[in-house]
N, C-alpha and C positions, 0 to 999 in steps of 0.2 A: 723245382724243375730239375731232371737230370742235367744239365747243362752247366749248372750254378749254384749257388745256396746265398741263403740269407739269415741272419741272424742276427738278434738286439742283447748284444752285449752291457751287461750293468757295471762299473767301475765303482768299486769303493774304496774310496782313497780319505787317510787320515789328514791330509792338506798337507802333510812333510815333503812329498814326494810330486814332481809334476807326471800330472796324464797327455800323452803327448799323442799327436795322428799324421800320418803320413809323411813322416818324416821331420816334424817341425822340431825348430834344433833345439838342442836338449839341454840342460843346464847344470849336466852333471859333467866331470870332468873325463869320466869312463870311457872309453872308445871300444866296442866290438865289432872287429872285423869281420866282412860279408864278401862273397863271390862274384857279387853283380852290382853296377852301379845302375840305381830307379828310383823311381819315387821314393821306396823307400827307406833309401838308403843319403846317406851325406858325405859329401867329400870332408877329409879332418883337414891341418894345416898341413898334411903332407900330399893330397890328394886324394888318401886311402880311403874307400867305401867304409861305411863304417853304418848300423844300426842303432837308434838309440834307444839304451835301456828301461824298461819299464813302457812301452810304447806298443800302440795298436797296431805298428808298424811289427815290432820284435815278435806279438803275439800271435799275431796272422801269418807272421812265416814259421812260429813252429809249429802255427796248425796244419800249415800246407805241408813242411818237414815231414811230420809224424802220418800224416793221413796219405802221402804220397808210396812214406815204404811200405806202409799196409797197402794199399791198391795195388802197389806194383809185386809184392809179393804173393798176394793174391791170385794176379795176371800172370804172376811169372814172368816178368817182364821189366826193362828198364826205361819206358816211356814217358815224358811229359804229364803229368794230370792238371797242373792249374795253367793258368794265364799268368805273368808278372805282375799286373798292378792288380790293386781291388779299389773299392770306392768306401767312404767311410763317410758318416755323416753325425753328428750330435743332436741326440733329442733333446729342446729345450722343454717340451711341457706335457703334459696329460695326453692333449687333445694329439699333437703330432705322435706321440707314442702309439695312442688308440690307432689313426688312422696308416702307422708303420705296422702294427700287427696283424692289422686287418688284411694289409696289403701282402704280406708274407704267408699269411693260411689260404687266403686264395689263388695266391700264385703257380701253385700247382694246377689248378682248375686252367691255366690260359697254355698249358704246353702247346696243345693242336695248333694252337695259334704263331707258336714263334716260329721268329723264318728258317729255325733250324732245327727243326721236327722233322723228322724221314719217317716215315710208315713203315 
C-alpha cells in the first residue's frame, strides 16, 4: 500500500552476537546516541536515548534515515515521511511464514479498502 510497507526480514546470525527488536536491552557495553526517546530507543544509566547496536530497532531507523533523504530530495522538500514506531514480529515456522507472505503480496489488492484511501 502507499501508506506503509512490509517486509520479512531474514537475520543470519553466527550465535556470537545477539538479534535484538524494539528495543530490548542489549548486552553489549556500546551506547549510541539518538535524538528521540521511543520504543526504540533506551534510556543508559545517565538517562541519555541511546539505540542498541546490531538491532531491528538500529536497522529500521537507517532504513527510515536513508529513504527519507531520498524522498525529501526528491520532493524538494524537508517533510516527515515515516511515523516513529513500527511493529515487528518473529517468524517461528514454515507455516506462519507462508501465511506472512501471503498476506504482504496481497496487500496491495485491499488499498480501496483502507480508511485512508482518497480517490
Amino acid at each position: 500500500m502507499p501508506n506503509h510497507i512490509h517486509a520479512i526480514l531474514q537475520i543470519k546470525n553466527d550465535g556470537n552476537d545477539p538479534v535484538e527488536t524494539h528495543g530490548s536491552a542489549s548486552t553489549s557495553n556500546q551506547q549510541h546516541p539518538v535524538k528521540k526517546h521511543g520504543r526504540a530507543s533506551l534510556p543508559n544509566d545517565n538517562g541519555v536515548a541511546y539505540r542498541p547496536p546490531k538491532s531491528i530497532s538500529s536497522f529500521v531507523a537507517g532504513f527510515k534515515s536513508a529513504t527519507t533523504t531520498k524522498i525529501n530530495q526528491y520532493r524538494q522538500s524537508k517533510m516527515p515521511v515515516w511515523q516513529t514506531r513500527f511493529h515487528d514480529r518473529i517468524i517461528r515456522d514454515f507455516e506462519e511464514y507462508h501465511r506472512i507472505q501471503n498476506y504482504i503480496i496481497d496487500n496491495p489488492r485491499n488499498w480501496k479498502k483502507d480508511k485512508l484511501y482518497i480517490r
